[in-house]
N, C-alpha and C positions, 0 to 999 in steps of 0.2 A: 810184468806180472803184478808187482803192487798196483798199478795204476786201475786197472780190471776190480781188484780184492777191494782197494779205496771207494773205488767211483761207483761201485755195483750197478751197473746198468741193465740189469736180468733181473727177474724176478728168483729166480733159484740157477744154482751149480759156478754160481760168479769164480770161488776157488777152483774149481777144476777145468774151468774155460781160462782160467789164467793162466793156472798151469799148465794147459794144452799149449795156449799162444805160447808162453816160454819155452818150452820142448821143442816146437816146432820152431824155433829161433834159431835154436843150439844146434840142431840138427840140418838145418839149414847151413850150418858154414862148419857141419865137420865135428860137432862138438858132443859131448855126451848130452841123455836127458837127464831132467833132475827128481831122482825118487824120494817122496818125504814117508820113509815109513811109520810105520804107528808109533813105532817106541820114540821116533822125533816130533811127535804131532804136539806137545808141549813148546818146545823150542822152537817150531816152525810160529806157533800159534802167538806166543809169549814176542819174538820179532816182528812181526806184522803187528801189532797191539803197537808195542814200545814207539812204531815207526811214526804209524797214525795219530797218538795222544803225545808224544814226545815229541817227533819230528826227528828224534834219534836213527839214522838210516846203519849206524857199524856193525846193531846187534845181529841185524839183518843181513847184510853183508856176510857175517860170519856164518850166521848161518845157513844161507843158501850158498857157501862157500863148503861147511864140512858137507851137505847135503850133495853136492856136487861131487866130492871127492871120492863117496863112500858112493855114488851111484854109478862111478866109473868103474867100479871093482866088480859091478855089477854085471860079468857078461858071459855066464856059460851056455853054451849052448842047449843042453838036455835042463829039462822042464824041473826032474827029482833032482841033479846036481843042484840047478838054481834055488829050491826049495829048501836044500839042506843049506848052502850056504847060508843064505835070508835069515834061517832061523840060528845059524851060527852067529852070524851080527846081532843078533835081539832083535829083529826089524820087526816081527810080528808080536813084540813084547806089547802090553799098557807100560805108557812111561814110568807109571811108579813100580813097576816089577824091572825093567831094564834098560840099559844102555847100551847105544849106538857101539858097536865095537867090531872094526874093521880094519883092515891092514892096509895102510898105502902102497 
């Protein structure tokens, strides 16, 4: 996924084609996909930055680690259950109104 977001070789949608190849990884050997919701789009955005001008890969790590965790929790069937949980994590939050808040 970073490699895609770094190297930008599209004119537009570079993150979301990153994110698709990643998904389509994860889900290839069994694994969940990883949802970045708005209320994490600061932390998602703030580790990809750190990665590129720092070369610091942990903050990243961490965060496509809790992004992971909390996307796993991710799986009710009906459309309005999914809805109401999403917004019971703050996932449709702007990050300055909320946090990430999910139960392992």
């Amino acid at each position: 996924m970073f490699l895609i977001s770094e190297v930008h070789p599209f004119l537009d949608g570079n993150g979301r084609i990153a994110r698709v190849m990643m998904n389509a990884e994860l889900t290839s050997k069994g694994l969940s996909k990883i949802i970045i919701p708005t209320v994490y789009r600061e932390d998602y955005m703030g580790a990809l930055k750190k990665l590129t001008k720092q070369g610091e890969s942990a903050a990243y790590i961490r965060m496509l680690l809790r992004a992971y965790e909390f996307s796993a929790t991710v799986h009710q069937k009906d459309m309005d259950k999914m809805e109401l949980y999403l917004k019971q994590c703050d996932a449709f939050e702007e990050p300055a109104l909320g946090k990430l808040n999910f139960q392992k």
